[in-house]
C-alpha positions as CSV (number, residue, x, y, z in Angstrom):
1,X,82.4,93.0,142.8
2,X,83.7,89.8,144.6
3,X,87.0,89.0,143.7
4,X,89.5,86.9,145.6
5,X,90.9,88.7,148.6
6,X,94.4,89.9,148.5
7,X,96.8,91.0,151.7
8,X,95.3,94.6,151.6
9,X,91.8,93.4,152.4
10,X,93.3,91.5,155.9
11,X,92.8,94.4,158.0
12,X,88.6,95.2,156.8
13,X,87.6,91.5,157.3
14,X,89.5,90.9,160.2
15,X,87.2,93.8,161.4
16,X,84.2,92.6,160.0
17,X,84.9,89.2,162.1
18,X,85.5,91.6,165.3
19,X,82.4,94.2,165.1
20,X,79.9,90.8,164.5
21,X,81.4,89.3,167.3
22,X,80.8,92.5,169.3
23,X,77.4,93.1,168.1
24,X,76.4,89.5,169.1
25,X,78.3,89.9,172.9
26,X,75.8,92.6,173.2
27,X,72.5,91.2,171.5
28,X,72.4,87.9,170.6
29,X,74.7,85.2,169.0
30,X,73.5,84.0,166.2
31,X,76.8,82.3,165.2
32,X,77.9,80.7,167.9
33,X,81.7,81.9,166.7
34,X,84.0,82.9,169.9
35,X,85.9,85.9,170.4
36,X,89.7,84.9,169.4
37,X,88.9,81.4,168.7
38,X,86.8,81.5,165.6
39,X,86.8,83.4,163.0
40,X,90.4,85.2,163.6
41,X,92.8,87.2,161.5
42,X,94.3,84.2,161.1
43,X,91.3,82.3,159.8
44,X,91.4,85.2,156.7
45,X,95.2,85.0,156.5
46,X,94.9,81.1,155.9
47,X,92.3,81.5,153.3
48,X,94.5,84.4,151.8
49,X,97.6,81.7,152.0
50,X,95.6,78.9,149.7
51,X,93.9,81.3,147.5
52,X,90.6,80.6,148.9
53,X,89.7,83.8,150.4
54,X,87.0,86.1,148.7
55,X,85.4,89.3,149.3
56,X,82.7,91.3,148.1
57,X,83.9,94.8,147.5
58,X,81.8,97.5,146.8
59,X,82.4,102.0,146.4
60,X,86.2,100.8,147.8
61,X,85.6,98.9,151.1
62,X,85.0,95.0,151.5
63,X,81.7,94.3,152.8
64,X,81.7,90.7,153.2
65,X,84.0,87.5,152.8
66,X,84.3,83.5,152.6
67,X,86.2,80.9,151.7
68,X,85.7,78.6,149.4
69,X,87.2,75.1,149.1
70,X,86.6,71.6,148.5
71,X,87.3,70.5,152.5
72,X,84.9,69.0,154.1
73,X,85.6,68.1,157.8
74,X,85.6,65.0,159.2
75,X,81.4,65.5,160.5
76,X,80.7,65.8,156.4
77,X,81.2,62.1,156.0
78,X,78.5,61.1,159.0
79,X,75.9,63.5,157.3
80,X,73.1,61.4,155.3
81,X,73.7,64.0,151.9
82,X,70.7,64.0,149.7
83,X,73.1,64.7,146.7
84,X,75.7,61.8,146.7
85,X,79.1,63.7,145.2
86,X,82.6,63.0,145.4
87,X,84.9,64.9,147.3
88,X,86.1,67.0,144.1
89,X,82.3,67.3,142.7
90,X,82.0,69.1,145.8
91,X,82.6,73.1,146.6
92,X,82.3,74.2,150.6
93,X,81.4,77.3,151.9
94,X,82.9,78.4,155.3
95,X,83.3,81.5,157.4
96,X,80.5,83.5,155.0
97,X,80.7,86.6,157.0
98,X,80.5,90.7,157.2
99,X,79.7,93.1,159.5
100,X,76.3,93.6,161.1
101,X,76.0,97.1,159.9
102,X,76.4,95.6,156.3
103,X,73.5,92.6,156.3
104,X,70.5,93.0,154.8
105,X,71.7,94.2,151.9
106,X,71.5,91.1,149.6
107,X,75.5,90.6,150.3
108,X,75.0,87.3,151.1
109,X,72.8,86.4,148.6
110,X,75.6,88.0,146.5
111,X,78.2,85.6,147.8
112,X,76.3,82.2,147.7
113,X,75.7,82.9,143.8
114,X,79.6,83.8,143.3
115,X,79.9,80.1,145.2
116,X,77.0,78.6,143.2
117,X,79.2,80.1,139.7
118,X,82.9,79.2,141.2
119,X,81.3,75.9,141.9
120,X,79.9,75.2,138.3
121,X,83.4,76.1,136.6
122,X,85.1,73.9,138.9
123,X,82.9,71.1,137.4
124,X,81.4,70.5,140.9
125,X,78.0,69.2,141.6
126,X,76.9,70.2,144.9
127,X,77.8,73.3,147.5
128,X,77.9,72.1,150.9
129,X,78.3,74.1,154.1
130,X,77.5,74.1,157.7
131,X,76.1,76.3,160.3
132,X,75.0,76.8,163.8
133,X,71.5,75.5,164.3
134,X,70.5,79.2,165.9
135,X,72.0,80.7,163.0
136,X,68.0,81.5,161.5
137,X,69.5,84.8,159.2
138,X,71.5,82.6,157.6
139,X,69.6,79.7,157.3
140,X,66.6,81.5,155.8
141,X,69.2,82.6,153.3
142,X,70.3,80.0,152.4
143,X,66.9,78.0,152.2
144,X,65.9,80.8,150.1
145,X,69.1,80.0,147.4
146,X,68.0,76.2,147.2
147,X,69.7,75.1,149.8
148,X,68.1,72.0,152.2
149,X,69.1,70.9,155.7
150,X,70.7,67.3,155.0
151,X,71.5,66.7,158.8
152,X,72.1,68.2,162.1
153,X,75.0,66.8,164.5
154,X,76.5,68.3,167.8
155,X,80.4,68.6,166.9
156,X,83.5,70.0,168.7
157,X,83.8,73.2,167.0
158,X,87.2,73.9,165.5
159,X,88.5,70.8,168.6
160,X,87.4,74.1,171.0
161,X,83.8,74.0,171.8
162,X,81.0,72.1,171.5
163,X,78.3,73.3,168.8
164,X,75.7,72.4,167.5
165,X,75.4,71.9,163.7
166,X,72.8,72.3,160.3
167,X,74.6,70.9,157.1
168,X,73.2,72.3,154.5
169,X,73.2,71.4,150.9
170,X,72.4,72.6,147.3
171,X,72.4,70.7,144.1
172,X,73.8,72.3,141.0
């Protein structure tokens, strides 16, 4: 079931954002995200705070989470979109996450169709999101749901580090 999160749930993705971060000290990032920089407990408490915080919840625990929202950073309006929206025809993924002991179970995939639904209530158009260009898992997933790469741009990361960028689009 994915439901909006609630003050309960902090704790579970917090550690979901701590064990990937682990996992990829130790093997490979494919994120890019930074220990204590990006995501943080405070990223999911700030999500919690504008009701924009979901997870995916399945035999009791949470085993993933995003926000969804309709803000798109400043990069968004450099990127050539193939779908031409306005800002409130437009839904935005961030901070899709869960724990490397929980992917490849179709959560994901799970979460990008509660985005694709959320978005078509909402009246929007088009899902937008962006993601490290050596983030292939989730790229391939997303491909996979429709989505296509609309541009590519080296950004400073949350005004912390320098990353390198896919945005990605899907048309409703």
């Amino acid at each position: 079931m994915i439901r909006k999160a609630n003050l309960q749930d902090i704790d579970a993705i917090e550690q979901s954002y701590l064990s990937l971060l682990a996992h990829e000290a130790a093997t490979h990032s494919y994120t890019n995200w930074k220990p204590g920089i990006y995501p943080t407990r405070e990223t999911a408490l700030d999500g919690l705070a504008e009701g924009t915080l979901y997870v995916l919840e399945e035999s009791g625990r949470v085993r993933a989470s995003m926000i969804l929202n309709q803000h798109q950073a400043e990069q968004y309006a450099k990127i050539d979109w193939r779908y031409p929206a306005a800002e409130e025809e437009v839904l935005v993924v961030h901070t899709l996450s869960m724990a490397p002991e929980e992917s490849g179970r179709g959560y994901g995939t799970q979460m990008v169709h509660f985005a694709m639904d959320t978005a078509r209530e909402m009246g929007c158009r088009v899902i937008r999101l962006d993601t490290y260009v050596g983030n292939e898992p989730a790229i391939a997933m997303y491909q996979k749901n429709g989505f296509c790469i609309s541009g590519r741009a080296l950004v400073r990361h949350h005004g912390l580090f320098d990353s390198e960028l896919y945005y990605l689009e899907r048309q409703l």
